[in-house]
NUKOLMI-959406 format. One record per residue: residue number from 1; residue in three letters; chain; x, y, z of N, C-alpha, C, O, CB in turn. Coordinates in pm, whole numbers. Each point is the difference from the previous one (the first is absolute). Glycine has a CB too. Layout:
PAGU   seq   type   mol      nc1      nc2      nc3     cac1     cac2     cac3      cc1      cc2      cc3      oc1      oc2      oc3     cbc1     cbc2     cbc3
PAGU   NUM    ALA     A        X        Y        Z        X        Y        Z        X        Y        Z        X        Y        Z        X        Y        Z
...
This chain:
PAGU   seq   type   mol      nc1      nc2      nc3     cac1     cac2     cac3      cc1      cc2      cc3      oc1      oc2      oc3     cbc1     cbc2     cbc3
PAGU     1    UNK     A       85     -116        0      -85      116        0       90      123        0      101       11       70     -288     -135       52
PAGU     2    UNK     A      152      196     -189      101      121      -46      -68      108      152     -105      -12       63      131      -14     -435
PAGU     3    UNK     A      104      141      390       -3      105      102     -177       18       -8      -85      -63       64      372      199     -102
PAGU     4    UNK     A     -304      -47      -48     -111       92      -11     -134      -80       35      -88       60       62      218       84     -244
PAGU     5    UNK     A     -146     -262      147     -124      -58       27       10      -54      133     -104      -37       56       56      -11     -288
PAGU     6    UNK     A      154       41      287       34      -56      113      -48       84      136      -62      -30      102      255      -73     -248
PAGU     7    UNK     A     -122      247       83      -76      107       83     -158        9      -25      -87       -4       87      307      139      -95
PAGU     8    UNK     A     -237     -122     -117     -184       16       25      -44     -127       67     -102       32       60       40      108     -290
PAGU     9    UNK     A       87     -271      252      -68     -129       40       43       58      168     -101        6       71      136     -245     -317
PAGU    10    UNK     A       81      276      310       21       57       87     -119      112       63      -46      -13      114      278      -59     -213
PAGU    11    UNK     A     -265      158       26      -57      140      -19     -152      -35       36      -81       58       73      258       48     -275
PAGU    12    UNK     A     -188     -226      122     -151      -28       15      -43      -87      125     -106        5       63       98        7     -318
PAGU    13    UNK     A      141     -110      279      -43      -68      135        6       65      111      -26      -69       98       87     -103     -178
PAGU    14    UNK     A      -28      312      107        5       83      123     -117       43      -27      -93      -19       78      320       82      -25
PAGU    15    UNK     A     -238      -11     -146     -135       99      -33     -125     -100       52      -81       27       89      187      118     -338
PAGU    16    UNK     A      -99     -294      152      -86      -90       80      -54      -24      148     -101        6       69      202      -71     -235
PAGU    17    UNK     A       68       26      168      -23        6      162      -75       98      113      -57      -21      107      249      -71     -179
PAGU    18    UNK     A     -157      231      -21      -57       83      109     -134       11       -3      -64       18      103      247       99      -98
PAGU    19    UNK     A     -236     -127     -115     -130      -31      -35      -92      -85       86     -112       27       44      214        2     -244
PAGU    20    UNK     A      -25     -145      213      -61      -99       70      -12       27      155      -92      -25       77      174     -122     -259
PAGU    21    UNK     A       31      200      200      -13       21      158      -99      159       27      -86        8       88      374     -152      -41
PAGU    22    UNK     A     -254      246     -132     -181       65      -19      -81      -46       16      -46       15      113       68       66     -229
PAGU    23    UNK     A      -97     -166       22     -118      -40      -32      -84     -136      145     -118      -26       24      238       97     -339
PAGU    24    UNK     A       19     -126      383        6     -107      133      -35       77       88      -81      -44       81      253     -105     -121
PAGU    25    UNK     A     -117      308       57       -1       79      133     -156       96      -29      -74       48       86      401      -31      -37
PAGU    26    UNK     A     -343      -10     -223     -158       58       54      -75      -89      -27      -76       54      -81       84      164       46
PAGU    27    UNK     A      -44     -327       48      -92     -106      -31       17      -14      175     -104       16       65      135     -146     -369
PAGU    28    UNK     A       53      111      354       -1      -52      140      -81       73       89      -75      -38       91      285      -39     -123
PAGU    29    UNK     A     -168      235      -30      -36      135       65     -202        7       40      -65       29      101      327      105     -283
PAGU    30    UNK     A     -303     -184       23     -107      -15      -40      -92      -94       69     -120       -1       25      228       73     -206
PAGU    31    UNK     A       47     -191      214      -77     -128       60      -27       50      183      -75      -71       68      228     -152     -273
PAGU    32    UNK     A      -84      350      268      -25       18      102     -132       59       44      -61      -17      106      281        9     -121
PAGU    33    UNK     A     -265      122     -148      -69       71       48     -141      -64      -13      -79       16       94      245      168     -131
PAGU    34    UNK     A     -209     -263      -85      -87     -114       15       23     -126       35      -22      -91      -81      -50      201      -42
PAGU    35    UNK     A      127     -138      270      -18     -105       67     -157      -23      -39      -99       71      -21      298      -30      212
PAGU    36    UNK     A     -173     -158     -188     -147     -107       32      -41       33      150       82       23       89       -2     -255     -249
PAGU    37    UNK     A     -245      229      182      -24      -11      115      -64      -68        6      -72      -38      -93      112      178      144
PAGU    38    UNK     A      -41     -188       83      -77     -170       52     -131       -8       77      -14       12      122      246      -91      -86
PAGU    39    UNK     A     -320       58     -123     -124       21      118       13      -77      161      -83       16       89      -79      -11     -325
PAGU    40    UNK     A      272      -81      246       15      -21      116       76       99      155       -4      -15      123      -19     -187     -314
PAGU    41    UNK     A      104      329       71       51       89       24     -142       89      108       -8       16      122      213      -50     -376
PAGU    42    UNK     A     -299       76      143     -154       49       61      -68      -20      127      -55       85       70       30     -116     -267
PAGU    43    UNK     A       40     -118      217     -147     -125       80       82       68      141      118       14       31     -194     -349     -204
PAGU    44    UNK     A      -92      378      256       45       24      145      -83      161       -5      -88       40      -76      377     -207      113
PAGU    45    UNK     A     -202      254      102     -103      113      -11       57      133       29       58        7      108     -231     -161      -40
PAGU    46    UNK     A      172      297     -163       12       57       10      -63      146       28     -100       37      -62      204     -225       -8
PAGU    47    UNK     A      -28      287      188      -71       99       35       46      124     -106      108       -3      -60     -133      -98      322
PAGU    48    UNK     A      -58      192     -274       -7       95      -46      108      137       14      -23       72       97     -191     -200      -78
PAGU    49    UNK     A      312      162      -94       88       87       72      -42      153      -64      -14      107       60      226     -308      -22
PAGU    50    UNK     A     -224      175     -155      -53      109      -73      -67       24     -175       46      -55     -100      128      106      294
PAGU    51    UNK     A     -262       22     -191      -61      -15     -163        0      170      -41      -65       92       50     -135     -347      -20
PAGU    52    UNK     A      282      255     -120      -31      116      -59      -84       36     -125       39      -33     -111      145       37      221
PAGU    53    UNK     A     -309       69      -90     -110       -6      -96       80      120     -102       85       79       40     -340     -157      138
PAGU    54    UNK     A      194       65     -344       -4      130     -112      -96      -19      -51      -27     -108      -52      224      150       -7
PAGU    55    UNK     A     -291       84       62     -113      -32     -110       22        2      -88      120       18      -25     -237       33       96
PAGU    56    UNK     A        1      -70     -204      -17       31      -90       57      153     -105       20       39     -115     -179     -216      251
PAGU    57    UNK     A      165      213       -6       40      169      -74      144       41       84       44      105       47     -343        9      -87
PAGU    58    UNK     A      355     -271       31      152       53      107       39       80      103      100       70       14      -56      -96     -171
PAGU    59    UNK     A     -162        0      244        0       54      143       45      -94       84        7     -113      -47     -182      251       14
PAGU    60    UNK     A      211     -120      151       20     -106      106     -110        5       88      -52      110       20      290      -99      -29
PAGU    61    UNK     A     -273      -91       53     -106      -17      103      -25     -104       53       36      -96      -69     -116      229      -16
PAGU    62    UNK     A       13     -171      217      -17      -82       93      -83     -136      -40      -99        0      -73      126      212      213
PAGU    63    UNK     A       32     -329      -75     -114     -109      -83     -131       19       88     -114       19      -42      298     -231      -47
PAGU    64    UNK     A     -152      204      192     -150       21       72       30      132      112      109       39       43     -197     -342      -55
PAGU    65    UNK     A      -97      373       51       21       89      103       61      -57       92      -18     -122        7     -146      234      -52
PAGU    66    UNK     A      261      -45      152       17      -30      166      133        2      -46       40       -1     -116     -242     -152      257
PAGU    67    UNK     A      304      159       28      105       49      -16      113      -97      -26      109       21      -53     -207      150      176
PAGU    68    UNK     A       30     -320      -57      136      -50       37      -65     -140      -12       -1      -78       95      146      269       74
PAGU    69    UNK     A     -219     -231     -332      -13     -151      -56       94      -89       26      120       25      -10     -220       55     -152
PAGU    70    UNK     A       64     -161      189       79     -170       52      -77     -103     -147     -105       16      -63       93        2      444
PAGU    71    UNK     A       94      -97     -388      -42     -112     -100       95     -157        6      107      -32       51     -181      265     -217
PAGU    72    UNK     A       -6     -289      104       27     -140       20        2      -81      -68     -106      -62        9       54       96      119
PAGU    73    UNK     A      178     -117     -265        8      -67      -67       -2     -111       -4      102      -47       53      -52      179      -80
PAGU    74    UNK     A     -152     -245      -30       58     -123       43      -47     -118     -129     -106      -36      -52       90      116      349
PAGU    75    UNK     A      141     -108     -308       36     -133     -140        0     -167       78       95      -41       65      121      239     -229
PAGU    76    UNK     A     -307     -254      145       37     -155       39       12      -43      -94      -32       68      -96      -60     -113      261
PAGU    77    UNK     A      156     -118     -191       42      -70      -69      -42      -60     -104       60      -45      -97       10       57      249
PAGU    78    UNK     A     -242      -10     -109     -150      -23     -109       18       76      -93      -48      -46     -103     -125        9      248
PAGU    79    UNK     A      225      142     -159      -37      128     -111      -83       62       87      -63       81      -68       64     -177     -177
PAGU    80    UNK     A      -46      105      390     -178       73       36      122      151       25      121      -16       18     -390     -228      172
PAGU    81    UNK     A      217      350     -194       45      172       29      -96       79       83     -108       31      -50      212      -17     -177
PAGU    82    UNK     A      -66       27      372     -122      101       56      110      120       22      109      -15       55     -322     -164       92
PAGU    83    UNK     A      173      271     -188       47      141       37     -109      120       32      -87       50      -72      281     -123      -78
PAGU    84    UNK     A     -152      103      300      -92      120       29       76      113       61       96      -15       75     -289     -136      -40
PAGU    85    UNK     A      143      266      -72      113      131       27     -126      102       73      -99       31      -66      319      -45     -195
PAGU    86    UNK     A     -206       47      369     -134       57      104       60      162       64      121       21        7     -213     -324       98
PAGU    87    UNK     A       37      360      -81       -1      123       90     -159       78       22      -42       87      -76      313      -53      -20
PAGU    88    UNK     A     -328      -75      185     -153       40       62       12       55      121       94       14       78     -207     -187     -177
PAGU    89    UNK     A      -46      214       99      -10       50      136      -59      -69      124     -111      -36      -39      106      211      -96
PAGU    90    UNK     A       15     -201      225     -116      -62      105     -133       28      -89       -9       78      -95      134      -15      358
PAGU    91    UNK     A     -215     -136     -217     -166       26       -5      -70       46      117      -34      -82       85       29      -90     -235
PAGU    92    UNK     A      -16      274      161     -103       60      157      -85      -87       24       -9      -10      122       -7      242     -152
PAGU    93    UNK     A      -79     -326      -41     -100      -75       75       62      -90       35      -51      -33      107     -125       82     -196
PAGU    94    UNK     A      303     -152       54       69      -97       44      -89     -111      -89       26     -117       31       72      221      227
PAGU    95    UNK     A     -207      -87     -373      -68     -100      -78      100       23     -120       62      107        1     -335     -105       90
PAGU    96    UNK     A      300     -109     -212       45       41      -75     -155       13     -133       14       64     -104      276     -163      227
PAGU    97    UNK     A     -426       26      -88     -130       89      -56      -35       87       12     -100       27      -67       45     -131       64
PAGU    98    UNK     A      110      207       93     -144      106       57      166       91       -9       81       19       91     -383     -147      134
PAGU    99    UNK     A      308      174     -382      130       91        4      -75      188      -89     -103       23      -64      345     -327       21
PAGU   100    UNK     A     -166      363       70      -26      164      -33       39      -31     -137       61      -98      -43        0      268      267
PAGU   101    UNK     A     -125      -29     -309       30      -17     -126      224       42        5      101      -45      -54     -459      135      -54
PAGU   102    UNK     A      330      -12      178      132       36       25      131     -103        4      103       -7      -67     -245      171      182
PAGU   103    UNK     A       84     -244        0       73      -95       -1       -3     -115     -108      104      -63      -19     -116      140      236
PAGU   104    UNK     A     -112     -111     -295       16     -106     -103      113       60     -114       90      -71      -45     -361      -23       86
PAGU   105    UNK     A      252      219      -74      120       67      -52      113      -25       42       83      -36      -84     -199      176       50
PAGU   106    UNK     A      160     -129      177      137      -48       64       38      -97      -27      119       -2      -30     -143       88      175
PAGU   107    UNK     A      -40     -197     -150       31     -134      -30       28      -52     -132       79      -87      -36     -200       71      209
PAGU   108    UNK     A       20      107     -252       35      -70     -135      144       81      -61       63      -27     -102     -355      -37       43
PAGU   109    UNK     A      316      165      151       97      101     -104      156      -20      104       97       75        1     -332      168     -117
PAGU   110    UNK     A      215     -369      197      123      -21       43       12     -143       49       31      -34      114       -9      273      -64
PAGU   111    UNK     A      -54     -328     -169       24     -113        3       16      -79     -144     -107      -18      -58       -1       54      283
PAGU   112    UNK     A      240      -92     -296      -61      -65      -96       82     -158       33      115      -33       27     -176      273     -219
PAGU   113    UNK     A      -90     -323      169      107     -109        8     -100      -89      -91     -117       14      -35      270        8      300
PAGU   114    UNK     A      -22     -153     -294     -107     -128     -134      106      -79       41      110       39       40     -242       68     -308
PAGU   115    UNK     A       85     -244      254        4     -132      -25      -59      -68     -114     -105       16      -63      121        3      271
PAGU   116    UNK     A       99     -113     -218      -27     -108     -117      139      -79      -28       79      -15       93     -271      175     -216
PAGU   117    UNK     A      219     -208        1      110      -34      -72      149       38       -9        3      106       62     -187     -127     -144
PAGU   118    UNK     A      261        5       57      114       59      -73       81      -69      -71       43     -108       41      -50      235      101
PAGU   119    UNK     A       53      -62     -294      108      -55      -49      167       61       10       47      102       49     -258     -174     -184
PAGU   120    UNK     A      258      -23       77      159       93      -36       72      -21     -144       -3     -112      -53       64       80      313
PAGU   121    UNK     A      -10      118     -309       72      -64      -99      159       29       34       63      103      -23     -271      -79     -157
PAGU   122    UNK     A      255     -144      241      132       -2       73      125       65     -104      113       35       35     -205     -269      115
PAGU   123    UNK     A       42      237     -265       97       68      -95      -18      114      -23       98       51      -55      -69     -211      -34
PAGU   124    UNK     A     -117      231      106       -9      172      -16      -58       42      128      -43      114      -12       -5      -93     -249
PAGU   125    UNK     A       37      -50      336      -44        3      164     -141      101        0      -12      109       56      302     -128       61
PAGU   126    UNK     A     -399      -60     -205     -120       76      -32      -76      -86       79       -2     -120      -27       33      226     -207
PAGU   127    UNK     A     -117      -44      361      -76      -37       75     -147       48      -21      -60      108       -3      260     -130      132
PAGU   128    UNK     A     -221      -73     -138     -234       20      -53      -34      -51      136       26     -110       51     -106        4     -366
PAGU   129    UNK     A       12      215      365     -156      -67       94     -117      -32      -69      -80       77      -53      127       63      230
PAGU   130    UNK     A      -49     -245     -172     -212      -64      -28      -43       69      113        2      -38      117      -26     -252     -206
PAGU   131    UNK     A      -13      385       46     -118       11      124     -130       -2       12      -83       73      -55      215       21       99
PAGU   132    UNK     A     -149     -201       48     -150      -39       27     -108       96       63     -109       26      -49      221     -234       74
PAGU   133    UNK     A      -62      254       94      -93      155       45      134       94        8      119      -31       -7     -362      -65      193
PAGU   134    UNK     A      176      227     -168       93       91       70     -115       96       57     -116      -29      -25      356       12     -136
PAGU   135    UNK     A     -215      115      226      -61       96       88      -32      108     -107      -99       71       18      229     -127      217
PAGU   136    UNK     A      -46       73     -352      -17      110     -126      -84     -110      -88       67      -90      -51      191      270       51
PAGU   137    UNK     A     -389     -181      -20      -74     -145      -54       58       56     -133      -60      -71      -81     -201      -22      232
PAGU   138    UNK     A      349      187     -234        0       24     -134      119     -113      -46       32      -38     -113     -120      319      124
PAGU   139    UNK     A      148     -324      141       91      -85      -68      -43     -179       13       68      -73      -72      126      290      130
PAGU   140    UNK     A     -249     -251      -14      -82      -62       37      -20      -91     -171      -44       50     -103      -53      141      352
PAGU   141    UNK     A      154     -350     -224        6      -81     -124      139       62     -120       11      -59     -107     -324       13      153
PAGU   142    UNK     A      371      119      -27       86       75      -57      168      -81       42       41      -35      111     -243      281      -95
PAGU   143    UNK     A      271     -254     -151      169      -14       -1       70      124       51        9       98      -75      -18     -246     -132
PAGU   144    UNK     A       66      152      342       76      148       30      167      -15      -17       60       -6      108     -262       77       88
PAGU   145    UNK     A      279      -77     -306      127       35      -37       94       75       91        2      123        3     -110     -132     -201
PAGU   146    UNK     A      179      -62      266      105      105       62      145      -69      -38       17     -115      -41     -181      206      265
PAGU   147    UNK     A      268       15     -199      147      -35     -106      102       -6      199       15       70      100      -45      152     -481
PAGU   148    UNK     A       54     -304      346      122      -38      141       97       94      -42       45      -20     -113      -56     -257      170
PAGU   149    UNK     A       55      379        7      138       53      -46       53      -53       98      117      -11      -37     -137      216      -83
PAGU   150    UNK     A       13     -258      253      126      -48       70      -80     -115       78     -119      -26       18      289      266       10
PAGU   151    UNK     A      -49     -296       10     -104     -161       91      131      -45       86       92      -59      -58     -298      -85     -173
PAGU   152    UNK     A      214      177      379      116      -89       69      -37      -32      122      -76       63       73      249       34     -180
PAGU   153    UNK     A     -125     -183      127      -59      -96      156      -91       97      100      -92      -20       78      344     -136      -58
PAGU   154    UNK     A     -184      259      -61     -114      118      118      -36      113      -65      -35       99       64      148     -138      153
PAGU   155    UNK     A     -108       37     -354      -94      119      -48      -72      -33     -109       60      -75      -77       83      232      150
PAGU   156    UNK     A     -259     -123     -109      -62        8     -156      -31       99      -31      -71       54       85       -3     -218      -92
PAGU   157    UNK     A       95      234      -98      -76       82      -46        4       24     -145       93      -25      -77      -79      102      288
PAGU   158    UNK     A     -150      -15     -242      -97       -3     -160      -35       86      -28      -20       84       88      -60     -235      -87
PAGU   159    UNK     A       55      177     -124      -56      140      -67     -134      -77      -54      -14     -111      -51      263      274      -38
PAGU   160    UNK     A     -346      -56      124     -138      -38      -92        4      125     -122      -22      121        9     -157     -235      227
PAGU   161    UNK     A      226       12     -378       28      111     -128     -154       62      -34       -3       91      -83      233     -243      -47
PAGU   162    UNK     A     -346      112      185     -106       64      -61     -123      -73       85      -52     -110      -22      175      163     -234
PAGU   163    UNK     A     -158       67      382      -79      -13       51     -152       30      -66      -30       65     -100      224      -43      257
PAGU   164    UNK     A     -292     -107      -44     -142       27      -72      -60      147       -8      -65       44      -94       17     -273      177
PAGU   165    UNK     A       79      289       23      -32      154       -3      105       68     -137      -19       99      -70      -39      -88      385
PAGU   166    UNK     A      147      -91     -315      125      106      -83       88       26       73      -27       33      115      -95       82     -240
PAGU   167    UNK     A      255     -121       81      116       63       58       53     -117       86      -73      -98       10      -13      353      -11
PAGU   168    UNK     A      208     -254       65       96      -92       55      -22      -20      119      -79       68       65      225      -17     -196
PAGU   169    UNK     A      -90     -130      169       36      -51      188      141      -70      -15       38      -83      -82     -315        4      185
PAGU   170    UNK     A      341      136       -1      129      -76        5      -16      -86      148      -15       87       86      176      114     -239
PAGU   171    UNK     A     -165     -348      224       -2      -23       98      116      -45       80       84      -59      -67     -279       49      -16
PAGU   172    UNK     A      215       20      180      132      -78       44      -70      -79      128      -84       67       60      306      126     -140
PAGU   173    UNK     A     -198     -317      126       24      -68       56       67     -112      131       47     -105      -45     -121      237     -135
PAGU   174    UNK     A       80     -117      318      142      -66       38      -66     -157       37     -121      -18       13      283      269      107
PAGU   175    UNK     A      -78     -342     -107      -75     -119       86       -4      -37       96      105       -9       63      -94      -42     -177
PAGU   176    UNK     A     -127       14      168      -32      -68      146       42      -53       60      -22     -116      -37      -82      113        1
PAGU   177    UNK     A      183        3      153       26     -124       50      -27      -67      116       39     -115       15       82      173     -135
């Protein structure tokens, strides 16, 4: 093999090389940022740390009235999902029938919660609730889409890309123990 081709066969196997070790370090990179997640990762129960609401018209605002909502996630192994997120007031008669118009307002405007189903798709970490009831009856028989941006032994949290009112929720998550 003569000089000159010797250098280009040279020229090209570095060039190769570096190529390869590019293309290894962002494929890997890629492989970190879509890890697979494991619906076994999910199963068990998580409290509520924080949800940040945007409407429709890119405002921020509260998911429900009251100051200081508590909520409660929980995945068993069936696929079954109950999540309820609350902030109310006492009831003056101590009945929960014999309530003020005032207060039926309180209740409905600081509580949402549903049960039913859930799936995952462990490769794009896209979580659907079946939900069977919820307290908002509009969702009620409805697929609710939320995107995992993070999932670790003690945190979850999801973005809802397109709520039923409109506009986002970002939730975060810690777990129970």
């Amino acid at each position: 093999m003569n000089t000159s081709i010797r250098k280009a066969v040279g020229t090209f196997s570095t060039v190769a090389a570096f190529v390869a070790v590019a293309l290894l370090g962002a494929s890997g990179a890629g492989a970190q940022q879509k890890a697979a997640i494991s619906k076994t990762q999910l199963m068990g129960m998580w409290a509520l740390v924080s949800v940040d609401v945007t409407n429709k018209a890119g405002v921020k605002e509260p998911l429900l009235e009251g100051s200081d909502p508590k909520g409660l996630l929980v995945f068993d192994a069936s696929r079954f999902s109950f999540q309820v997120i609350a902030e109310y007031p006492r009831l003056a008669s101590n009945d929960r029938m014999r309530t003020t118009p005032e207060e039926n307002k309180a209740v409905a405007h600081g509580v949402i919660s549903q049960f039913g189903t859930y799936s995952l798709n462990e490769a794009t970490g896209e979580l659907t609730f079946k939900v069977e009831r919820s307290s908002f009856p509009n969702q009620n028989a409805r697929d609710l889409t939320r995107v995992i941006t993070s999932l670790s032994a003690d945190e979850l949290r999801y973005s809802v890309p397109a709520r039923v009112a409109g506009g986002t929720n970002a939730y975060a998550w810690k777990r129970v123990r």
